[in-house]
N, CA, C and O of each residue as an XYZ file, in Angstrom:
844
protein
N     -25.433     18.206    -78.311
C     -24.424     19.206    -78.684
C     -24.521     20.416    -77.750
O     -25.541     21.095    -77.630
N     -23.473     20.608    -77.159
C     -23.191     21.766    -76.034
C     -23.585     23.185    -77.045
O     -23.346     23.336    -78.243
N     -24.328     24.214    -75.996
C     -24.590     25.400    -76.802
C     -24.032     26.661    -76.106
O     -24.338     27.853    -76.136
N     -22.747     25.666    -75.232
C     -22.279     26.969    -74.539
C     -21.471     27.740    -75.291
O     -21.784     27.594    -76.473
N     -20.380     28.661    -75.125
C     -19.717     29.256    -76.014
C     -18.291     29.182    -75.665
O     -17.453     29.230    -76.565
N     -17.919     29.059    -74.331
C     -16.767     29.034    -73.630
C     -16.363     27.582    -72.782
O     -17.208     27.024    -72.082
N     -15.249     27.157    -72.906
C     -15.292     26.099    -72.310
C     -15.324     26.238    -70.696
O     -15.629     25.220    -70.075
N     -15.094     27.169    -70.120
C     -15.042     27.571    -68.690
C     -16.859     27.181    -68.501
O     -17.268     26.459    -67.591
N     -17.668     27.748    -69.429
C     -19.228     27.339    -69.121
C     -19.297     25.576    -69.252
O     -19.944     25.012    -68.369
N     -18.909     25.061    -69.893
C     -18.929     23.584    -69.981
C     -18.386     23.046    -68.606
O     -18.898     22.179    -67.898
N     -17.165     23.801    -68.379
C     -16.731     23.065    -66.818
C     -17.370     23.518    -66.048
O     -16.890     22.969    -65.056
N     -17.821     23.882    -65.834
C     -19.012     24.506    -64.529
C     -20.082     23.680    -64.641
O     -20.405     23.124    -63.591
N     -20.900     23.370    -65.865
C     -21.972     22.502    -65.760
C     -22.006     21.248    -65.966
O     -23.004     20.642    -66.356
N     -20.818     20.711    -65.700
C     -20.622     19.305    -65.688
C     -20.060     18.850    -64.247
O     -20.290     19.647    -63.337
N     -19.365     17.691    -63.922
C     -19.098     16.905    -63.139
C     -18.193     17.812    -61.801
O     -18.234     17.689    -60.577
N     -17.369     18.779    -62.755
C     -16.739     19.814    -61.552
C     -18.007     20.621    -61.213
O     -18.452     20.482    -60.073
N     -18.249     20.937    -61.537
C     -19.481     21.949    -60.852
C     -20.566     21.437    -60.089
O     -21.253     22.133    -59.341
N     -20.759     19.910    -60.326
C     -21.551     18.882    -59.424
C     -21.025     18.874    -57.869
O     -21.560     19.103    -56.784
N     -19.190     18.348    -58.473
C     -18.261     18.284    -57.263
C     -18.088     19.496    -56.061
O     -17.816     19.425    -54.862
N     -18.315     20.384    -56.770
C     -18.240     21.954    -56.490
C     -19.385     22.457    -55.055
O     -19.190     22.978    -53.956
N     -20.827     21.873    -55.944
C     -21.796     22.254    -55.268
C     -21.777     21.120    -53.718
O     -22.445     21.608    -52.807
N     -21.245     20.014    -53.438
C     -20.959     18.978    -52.100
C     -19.677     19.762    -51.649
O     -19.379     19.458    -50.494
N     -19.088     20.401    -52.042
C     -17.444     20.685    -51.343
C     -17.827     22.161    -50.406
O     -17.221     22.488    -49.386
N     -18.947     22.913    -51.016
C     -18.896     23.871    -50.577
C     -20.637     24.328    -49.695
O     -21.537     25.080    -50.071
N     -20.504     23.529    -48.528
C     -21.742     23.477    -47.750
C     -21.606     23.256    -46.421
O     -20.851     22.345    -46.080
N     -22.199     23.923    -45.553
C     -21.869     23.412    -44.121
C     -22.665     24.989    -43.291
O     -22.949     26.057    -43.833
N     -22.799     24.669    -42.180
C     -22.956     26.430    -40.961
C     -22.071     26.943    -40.981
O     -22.037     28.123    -41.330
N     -21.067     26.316    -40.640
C     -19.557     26.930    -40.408
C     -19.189     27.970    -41.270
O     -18.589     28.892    -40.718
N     -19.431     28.097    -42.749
C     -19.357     28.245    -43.897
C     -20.241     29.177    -44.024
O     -19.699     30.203    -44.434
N     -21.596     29.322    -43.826
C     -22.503     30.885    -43.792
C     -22.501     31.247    -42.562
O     -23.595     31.805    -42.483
N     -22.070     31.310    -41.634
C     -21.871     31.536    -40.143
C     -20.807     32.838    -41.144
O     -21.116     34.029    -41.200
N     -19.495     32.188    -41.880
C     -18.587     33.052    -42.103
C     -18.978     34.006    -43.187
O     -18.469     35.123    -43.278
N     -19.885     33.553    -44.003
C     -20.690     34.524    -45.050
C     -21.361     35.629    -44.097
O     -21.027     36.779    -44.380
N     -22.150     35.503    -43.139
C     -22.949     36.597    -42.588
C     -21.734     37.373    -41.879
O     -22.083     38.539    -41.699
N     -20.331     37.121    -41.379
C     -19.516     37.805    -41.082
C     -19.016     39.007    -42.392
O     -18.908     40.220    -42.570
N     -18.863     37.983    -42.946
C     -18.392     39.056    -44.354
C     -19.288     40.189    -44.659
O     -18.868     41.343    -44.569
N     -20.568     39.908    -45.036
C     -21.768     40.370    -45.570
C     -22.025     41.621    -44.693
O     -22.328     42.713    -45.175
N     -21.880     41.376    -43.355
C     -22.350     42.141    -42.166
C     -20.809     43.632    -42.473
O     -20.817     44.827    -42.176
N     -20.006     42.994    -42.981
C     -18.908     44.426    -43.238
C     -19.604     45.198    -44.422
O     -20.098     46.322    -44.515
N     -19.449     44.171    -45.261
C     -20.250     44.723    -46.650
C     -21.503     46.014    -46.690
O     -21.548     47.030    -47.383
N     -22.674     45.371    -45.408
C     -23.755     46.053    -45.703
C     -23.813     47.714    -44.229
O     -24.611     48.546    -43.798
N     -22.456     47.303    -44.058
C     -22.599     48.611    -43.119
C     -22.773     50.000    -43.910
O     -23.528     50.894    -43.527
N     -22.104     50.050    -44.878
C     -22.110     51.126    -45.925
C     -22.822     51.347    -46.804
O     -22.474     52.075    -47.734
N     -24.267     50.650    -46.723
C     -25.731     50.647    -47.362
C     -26.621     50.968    -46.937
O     -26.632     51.329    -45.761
N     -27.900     50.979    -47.803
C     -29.319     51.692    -46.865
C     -30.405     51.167    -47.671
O     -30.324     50.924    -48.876
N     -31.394     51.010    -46.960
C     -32.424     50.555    -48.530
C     -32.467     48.964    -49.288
O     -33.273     48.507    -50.099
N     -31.352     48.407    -48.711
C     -31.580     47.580    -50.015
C     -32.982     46.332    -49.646
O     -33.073     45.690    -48.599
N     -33.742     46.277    -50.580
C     -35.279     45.525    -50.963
C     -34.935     44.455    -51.512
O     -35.464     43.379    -51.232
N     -33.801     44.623    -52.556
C     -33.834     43.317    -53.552
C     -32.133     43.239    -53.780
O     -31.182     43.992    -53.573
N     -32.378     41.621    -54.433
C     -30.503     41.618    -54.425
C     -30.711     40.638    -55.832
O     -31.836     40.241    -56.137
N     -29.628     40.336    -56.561
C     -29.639     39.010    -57.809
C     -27.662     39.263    -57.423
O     -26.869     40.168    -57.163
N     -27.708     37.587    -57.649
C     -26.443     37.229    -57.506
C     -25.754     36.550    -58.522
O     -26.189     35.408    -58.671
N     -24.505     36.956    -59.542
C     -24.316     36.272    -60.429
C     -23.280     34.964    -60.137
O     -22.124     35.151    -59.755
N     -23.690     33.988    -60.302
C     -23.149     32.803    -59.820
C     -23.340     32.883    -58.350
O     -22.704     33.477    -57.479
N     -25.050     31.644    -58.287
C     -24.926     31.992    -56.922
C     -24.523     29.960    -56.168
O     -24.600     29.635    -54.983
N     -24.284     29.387    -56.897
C     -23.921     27.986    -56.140
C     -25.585     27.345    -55.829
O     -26.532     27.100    -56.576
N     -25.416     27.254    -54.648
C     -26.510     27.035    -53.626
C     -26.798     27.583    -53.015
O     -27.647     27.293    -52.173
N     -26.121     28.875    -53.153
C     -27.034     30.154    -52.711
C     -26.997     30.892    -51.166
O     -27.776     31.738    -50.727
N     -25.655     30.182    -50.411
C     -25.235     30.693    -49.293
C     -25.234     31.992    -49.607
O     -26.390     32.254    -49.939
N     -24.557     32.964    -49.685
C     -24.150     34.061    -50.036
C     -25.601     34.855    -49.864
O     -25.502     35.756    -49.031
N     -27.296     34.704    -50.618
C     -27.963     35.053    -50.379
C     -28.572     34.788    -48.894
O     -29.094     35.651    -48.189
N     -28.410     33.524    -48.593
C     -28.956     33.064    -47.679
C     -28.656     33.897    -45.967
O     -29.321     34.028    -44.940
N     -27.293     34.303    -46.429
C     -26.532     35.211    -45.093
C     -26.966     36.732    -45.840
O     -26.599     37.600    -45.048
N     -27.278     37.048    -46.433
C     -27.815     38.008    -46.883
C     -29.461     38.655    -46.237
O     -29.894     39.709    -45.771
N     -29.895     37.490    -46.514
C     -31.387     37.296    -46.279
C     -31.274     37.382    -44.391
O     -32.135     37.765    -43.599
N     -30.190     36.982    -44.183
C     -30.027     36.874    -42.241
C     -29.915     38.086    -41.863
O     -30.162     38.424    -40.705
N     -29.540     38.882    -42.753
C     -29.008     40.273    -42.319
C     -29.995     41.527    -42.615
O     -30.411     42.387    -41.838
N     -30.229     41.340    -44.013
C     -31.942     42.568    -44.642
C     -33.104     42.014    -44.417
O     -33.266     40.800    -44.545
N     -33.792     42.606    -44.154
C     -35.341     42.114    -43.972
C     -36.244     42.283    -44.498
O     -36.677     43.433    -44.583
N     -36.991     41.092    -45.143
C     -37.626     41.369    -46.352
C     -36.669     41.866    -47.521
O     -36.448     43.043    -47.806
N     -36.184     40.822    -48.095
C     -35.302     41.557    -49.269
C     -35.793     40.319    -49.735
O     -36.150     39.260    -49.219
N     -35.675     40.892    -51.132
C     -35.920     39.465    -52.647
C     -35.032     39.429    -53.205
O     -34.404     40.421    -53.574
N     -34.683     38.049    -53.461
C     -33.013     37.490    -53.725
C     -33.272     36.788    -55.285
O     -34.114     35.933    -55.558
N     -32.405     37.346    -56.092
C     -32.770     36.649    -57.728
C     -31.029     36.016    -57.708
O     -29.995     36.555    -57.313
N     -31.283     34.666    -58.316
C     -30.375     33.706    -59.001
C     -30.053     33.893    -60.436
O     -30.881     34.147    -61.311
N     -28.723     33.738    -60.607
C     -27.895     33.345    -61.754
C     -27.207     32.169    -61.668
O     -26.077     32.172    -61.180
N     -27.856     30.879    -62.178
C     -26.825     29.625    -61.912
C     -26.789     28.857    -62.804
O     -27.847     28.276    -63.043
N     -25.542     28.521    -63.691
C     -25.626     27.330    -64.727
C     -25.712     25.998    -63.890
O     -26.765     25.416    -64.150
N     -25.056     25.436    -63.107
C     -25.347     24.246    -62.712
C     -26.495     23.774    -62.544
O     -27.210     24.182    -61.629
N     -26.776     23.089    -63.160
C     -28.734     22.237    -62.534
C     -28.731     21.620    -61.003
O     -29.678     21.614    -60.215
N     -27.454     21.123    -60.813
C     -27.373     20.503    -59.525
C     -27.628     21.596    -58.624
O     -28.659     21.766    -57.972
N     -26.539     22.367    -58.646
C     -26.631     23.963    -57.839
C     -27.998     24.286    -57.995
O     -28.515     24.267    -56.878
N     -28.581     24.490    -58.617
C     -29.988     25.074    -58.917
C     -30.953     24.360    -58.679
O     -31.964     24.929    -59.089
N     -31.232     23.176    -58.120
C     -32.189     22.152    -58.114
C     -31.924     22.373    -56.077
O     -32.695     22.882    -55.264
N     -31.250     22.068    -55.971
C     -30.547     22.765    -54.477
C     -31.049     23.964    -54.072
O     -31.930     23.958    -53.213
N     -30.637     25.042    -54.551
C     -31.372     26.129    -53.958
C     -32.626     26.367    -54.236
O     -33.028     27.277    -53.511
N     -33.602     25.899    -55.092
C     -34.723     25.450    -55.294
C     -35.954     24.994    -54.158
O     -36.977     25.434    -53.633
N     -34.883     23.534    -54.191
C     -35.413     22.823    -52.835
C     -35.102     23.706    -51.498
O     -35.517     23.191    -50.460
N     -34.732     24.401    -51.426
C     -34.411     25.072    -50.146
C     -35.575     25.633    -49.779
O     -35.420     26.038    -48.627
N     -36.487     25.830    -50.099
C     -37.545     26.598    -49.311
C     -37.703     28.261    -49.479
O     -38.719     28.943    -49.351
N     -36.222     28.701    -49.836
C     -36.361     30.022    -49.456
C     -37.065     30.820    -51.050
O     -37.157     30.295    -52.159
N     -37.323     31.710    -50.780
C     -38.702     32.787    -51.793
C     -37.007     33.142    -52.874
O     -36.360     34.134    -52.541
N     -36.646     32.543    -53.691
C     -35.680     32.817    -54.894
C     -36.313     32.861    -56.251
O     -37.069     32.022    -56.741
N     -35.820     34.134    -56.848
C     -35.888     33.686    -58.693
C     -35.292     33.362    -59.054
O     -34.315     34.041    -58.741
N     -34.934     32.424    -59.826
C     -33.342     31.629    -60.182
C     -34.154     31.415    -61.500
O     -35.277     31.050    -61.847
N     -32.408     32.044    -62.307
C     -32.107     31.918    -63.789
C     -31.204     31.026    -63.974
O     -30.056     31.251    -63.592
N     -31.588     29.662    -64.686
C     -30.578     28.833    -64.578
C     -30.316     28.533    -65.902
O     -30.991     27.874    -66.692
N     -28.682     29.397    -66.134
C     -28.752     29.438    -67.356
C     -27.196     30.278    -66.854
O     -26.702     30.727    -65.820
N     -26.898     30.165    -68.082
C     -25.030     31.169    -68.538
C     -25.356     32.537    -68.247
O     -26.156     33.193    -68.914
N     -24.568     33.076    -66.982
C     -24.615     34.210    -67.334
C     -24.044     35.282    -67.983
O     -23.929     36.469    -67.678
N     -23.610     34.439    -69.220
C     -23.692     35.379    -70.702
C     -24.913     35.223    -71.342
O     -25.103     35.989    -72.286
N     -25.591     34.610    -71.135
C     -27.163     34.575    -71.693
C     -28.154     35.431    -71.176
O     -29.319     35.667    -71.493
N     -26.965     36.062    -69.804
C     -28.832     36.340    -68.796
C     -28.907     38.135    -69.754
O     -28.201     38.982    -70.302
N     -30.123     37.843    -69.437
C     -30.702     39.675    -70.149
C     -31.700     40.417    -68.969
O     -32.866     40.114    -68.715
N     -30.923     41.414    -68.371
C     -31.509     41.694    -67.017
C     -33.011     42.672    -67.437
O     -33.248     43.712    -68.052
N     -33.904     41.477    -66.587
C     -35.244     41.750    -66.400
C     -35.789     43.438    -65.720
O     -36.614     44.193    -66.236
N     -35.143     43.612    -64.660
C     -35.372     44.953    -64.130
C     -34.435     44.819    -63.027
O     -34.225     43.703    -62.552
N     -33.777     45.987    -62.519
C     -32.369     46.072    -61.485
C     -32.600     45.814    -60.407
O     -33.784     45.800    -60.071
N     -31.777     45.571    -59.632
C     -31.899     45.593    -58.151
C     -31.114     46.398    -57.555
O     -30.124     46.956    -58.029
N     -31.609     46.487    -56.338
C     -30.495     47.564    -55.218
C     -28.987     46.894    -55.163
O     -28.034     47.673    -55.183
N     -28.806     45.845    -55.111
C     -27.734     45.373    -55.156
C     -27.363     43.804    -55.743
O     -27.860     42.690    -55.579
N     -26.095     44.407    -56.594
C     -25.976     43.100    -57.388
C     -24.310     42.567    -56.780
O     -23.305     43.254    -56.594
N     -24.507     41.248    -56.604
C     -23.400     40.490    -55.815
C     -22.257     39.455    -57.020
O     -22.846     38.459    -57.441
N     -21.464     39.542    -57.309
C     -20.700     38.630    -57.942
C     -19.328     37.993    -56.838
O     -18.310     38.685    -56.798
N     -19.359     37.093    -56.251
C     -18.318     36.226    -55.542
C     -17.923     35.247    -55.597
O     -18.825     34.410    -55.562
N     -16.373     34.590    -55.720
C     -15.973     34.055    -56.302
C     -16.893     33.247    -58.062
O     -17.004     32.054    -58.341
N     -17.326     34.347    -58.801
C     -17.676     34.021    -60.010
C     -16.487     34.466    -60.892
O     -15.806     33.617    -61.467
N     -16.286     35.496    -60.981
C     -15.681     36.429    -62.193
C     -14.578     35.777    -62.248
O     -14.018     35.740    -63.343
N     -13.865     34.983    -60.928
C     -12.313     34.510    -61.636
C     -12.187     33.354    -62.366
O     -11.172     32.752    -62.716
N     -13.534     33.085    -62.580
C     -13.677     31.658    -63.427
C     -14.348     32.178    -64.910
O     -14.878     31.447    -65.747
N     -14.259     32.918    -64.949
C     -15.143     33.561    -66.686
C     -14.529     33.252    -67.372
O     -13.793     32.416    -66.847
N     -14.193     33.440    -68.783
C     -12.788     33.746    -69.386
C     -13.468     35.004    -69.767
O     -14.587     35.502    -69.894
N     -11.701     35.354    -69.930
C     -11.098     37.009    -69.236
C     -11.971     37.963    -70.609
O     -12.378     39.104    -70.391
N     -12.159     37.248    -72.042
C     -12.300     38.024    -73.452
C     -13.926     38.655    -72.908
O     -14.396     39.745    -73.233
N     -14.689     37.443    -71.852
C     -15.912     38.204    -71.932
C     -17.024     39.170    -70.958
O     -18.190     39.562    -71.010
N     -15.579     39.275    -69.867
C     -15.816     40.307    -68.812
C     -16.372     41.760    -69.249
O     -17.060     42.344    -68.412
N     -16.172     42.293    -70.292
C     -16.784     43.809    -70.566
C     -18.280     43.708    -70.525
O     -19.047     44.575    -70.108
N     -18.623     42.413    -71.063
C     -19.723     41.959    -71.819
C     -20.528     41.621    -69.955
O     -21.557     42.205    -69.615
N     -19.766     40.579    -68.982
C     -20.832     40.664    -67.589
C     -20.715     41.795    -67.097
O     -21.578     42.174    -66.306
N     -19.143     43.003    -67.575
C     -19.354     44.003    -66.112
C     -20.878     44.775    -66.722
O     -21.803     45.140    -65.995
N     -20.844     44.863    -67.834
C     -21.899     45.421    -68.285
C     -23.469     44.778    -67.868
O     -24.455     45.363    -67.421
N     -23.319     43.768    -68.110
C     -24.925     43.029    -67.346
C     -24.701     43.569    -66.165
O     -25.619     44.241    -65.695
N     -23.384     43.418    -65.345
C     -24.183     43.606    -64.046
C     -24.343     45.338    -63.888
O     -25.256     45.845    -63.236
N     -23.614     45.884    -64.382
C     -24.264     47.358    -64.272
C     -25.777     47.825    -64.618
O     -26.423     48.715    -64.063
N     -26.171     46.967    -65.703
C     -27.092     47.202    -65.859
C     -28.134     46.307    -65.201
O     -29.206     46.100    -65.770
N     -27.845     45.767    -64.004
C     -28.753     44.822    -63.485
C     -28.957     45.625    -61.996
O     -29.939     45.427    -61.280
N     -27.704     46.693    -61.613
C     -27.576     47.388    -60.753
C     -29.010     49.076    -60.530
O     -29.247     49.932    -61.383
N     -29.403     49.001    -59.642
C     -30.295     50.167    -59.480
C     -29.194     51.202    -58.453
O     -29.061     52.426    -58.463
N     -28.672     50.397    -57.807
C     -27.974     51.357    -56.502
C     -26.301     50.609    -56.266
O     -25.363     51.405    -56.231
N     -26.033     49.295    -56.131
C     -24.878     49.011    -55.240
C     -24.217     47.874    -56.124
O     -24.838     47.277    -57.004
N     -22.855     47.630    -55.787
C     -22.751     46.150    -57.106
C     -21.116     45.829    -55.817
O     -20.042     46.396    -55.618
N     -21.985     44.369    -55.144
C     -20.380     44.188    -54.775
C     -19.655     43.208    -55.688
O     -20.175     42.582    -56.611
N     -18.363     43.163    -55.297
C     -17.607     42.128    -55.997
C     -16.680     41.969    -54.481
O     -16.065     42.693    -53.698
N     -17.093     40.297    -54.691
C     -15.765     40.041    -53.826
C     -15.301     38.207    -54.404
O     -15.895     37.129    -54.384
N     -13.662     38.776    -54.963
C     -13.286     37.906    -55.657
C     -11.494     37.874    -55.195
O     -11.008     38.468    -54.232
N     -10.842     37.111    -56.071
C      -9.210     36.692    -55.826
C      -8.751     38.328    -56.735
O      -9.064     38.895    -57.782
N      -7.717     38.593    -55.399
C      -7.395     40.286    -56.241
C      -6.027     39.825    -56.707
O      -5.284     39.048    -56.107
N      -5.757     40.569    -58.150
C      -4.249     40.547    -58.583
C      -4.512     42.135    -59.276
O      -5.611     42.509    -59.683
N      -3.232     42.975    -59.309
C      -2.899     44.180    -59.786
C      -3.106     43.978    -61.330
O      -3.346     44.856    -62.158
N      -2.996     42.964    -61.483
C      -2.340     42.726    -63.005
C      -3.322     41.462    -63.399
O      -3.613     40.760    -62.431
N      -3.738     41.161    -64.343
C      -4.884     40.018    -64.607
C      -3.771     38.718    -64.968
O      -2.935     38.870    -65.859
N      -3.834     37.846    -64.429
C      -2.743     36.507    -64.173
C      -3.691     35.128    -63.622
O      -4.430     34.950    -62.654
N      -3.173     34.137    -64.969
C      -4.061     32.899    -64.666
C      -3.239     32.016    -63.662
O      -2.010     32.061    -63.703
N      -4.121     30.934    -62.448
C      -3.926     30.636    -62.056
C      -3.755     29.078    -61.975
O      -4.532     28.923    -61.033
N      -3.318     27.804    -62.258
C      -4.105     26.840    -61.915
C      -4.855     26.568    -60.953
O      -4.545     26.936    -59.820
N      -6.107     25.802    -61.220
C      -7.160     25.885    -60.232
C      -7.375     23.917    -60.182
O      -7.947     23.308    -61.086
N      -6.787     23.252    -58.962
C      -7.391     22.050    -58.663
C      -7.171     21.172    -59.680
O      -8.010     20.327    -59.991
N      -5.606     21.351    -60.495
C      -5.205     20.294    -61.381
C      -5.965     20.766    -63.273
O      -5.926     20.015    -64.247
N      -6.387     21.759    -63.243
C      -6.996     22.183    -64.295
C      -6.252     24.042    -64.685
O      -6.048     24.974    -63.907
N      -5.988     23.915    -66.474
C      -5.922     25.046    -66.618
C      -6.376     25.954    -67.506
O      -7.162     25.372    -68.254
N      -6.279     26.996    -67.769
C      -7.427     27.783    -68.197
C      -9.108     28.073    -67.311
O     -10.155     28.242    -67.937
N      -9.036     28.071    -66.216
C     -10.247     27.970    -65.197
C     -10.384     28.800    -64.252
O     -11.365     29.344    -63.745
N      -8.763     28.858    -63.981
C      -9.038     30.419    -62.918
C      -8.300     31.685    -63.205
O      -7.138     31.696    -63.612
N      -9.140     32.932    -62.942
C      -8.098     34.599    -63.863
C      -8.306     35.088    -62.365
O      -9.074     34.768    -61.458
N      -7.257     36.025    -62.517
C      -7.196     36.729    -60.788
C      -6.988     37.636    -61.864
O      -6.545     37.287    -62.958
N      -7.424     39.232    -61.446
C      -7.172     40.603    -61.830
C      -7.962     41.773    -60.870
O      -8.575     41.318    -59.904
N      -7.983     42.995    -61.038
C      -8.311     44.096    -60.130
C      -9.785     44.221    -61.025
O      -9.813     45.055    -61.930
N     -10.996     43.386    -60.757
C     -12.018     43.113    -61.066
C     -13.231     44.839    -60.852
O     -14.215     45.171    -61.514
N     -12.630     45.455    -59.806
C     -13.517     46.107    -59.826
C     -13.041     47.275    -59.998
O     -13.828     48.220    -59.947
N     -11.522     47.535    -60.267
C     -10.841     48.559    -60.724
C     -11.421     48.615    -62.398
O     -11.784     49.635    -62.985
N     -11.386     47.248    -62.939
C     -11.654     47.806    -64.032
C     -12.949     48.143    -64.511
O     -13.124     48.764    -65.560
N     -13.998     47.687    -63.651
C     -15.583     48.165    -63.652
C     -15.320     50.160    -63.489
O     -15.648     50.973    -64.353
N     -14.864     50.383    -62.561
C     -14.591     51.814    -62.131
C     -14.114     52.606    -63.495
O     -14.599     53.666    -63.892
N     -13.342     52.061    -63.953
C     -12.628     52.522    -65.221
C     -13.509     52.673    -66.669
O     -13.395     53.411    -67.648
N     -14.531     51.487    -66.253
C     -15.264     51.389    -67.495
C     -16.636     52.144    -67.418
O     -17.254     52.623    -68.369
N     -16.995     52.154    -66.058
C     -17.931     52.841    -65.683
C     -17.992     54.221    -64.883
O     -18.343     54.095    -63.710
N     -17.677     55.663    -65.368
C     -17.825     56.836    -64.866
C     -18.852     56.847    -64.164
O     -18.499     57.378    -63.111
N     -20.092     56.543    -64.088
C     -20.960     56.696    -62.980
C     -21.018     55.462    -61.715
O     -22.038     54.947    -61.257
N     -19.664     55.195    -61.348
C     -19.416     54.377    -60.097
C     -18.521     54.763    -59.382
O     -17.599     55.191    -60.075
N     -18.301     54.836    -58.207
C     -17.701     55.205    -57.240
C     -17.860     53.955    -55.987
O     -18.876     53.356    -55.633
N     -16.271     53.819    -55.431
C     -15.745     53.072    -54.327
C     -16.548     53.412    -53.404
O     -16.772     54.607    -53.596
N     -17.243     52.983    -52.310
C     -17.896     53.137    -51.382
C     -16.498     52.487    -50.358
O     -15.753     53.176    -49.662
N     -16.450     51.073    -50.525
C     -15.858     50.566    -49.067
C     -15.169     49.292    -49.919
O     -15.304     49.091    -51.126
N     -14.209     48.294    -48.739
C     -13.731     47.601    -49.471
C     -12.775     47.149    -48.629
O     -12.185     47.909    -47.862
N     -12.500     45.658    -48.712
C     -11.690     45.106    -47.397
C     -11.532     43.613    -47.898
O     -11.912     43.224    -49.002
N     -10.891     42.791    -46.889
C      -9.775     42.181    -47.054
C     -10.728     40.517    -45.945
O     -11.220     40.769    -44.845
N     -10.782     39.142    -46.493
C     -11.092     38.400    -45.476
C     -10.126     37.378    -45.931
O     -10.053     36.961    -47.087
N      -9.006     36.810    -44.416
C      -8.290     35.961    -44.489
C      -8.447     34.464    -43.754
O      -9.173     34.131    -42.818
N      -7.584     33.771    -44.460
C      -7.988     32.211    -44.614
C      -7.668     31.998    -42.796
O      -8.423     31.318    -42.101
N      -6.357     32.751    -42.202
C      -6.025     32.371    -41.003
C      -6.994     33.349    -39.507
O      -6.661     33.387    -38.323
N      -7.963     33.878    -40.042
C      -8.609     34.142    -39.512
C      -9.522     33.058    -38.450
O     -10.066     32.050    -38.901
N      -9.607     33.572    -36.507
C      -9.382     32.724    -35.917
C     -10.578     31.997    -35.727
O     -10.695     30.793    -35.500
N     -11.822     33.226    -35.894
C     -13.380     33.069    -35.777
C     -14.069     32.889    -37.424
O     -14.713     31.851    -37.576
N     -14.012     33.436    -38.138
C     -14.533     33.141    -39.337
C     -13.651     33.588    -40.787
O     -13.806     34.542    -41.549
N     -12.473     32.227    -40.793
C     -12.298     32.420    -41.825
C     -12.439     31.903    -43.646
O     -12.676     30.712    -43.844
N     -12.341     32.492    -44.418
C     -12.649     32.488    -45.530
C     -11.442     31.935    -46.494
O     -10.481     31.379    -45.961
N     -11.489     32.063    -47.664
C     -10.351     32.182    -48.694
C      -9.685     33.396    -48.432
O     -10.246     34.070    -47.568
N      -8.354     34.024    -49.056
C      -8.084     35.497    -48.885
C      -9.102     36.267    -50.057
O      -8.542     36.364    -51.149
N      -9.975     36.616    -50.025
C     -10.904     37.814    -50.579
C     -10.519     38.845    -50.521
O      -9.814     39.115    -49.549
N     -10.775     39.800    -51.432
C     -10.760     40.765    -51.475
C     -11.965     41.284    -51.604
O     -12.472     40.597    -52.491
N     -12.812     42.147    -51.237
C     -14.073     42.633    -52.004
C     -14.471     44.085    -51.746
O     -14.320     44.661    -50.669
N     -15.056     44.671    -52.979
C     -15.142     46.062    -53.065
C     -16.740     46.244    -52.975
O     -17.575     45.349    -53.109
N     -17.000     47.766    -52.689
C     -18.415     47.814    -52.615
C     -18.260     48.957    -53.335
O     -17.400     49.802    -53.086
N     -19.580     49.065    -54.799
C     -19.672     50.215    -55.279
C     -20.885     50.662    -55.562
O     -21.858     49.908    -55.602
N     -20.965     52.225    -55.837
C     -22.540     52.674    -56.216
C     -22.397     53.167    -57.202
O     -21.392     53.610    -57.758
N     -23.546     53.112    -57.514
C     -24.154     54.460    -59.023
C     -24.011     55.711    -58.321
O     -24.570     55.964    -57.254
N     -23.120     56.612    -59.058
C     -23.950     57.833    -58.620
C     -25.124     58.645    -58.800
O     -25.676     59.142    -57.819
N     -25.630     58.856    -60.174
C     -26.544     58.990    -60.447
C     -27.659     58.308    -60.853
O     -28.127     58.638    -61.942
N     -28.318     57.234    -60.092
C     -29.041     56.574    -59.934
C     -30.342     57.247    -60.049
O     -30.367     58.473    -59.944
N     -31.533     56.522    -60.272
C     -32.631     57.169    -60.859
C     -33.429     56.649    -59.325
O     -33.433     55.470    -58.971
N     -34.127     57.855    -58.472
C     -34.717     57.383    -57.109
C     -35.947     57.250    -56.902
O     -36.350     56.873    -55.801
């Protein structure tokens, strides 16, 4: 008997999310992550440690890790497949493999990463992660996800109810008075050297952060 709560968590840890973790692997592919990442971290300083909510197999850290030195990278991953994967990888990870509506943040990091996660949540229990991840945040929290002005479901790959597009970090800003826009930009699919999905992604801080 499933003890998830949402069916969006059931499709993730089953057969699509198996499919998920083979579709999305290659150099080519973190070649274009360390492009992204490398915009991202121009407008940072400091960062030691990172946790990523929904991290796959863990590219995203992995071009991360290419770029900071010495930084410690913590996992959020329901898939076992995904997680048995970045596991085997060799690289120094804490991985929570588990819903992250379950996760209960251990102690913060300098920066907390959510990409392409949030448009797969359902939409009722976003107050509930922006809040984990704020509170998982010591200094920086990016989001880089599918932007819509207006929160609007999408079909996703013959399935519905699976994907939400909305202004993800507008409404973190809104909910959270002690955050402020740092930076924030745009990566497209027809891009000639490294392109991506169309992303959007924002970079934000605490302001009053405890130093």
């Amino acid at each position: 008997m499933s003890t998830f709560k949402t069916e969006q968590e059931q499709f993730w840890v089953g057969d699509f999310g198996n499919d998920y973790v083979d579709r999305n692997q290659g150099g080519h592919l973190l070649a274009c992550k360390i492009s992204l990442f490398a915009r991202v971290l121009a407008h940072t300083d400091s960062i030691k440690s990172v946790i990523e909510f929904g991290s796959n197999i863990g590219l995203n850290l992995k071009a991360l890790s290419m770029l900071l030195c010495d930084v410690k990278n913590s996992a959020i991953e329901i898939n076992q497949k995904a997680a048995n994967q970045l596991q085997a990888s060799g690289d120094d990870i804490t991985i929570y493999n588990q819903s992250i509506l379950d996760f209960k943040p251990d102690y913060s990091r300098d920066l907390v990463l959510a990409s392409g996660i949030l448009i797969h949540l359902d939409p009722e229990n976003l107050p509930h992660v922006y809040e984990l991840m704020f509170q998982s945040s010591h200094r920086y929290i990016c989001i880089a996800e599918y932007y819509n002005p207006t929160p609007v479901e999408v079909p996703y790959r013959g399935h519905q109810n699976k994907m939400f597009k909305r202004d993800f970090a507008g409404e973190m800003l809104d909910k959270f008075q002690d955050l402020r826009l740092l930076d924030y930009g745009f990566v497209y699919h027809r891009d000639t050297q490294f392109p991506q999905d169309d992303v959007n992604w924002f970079l934000l801080e605490k302001i009053s952060r405890k130093l």
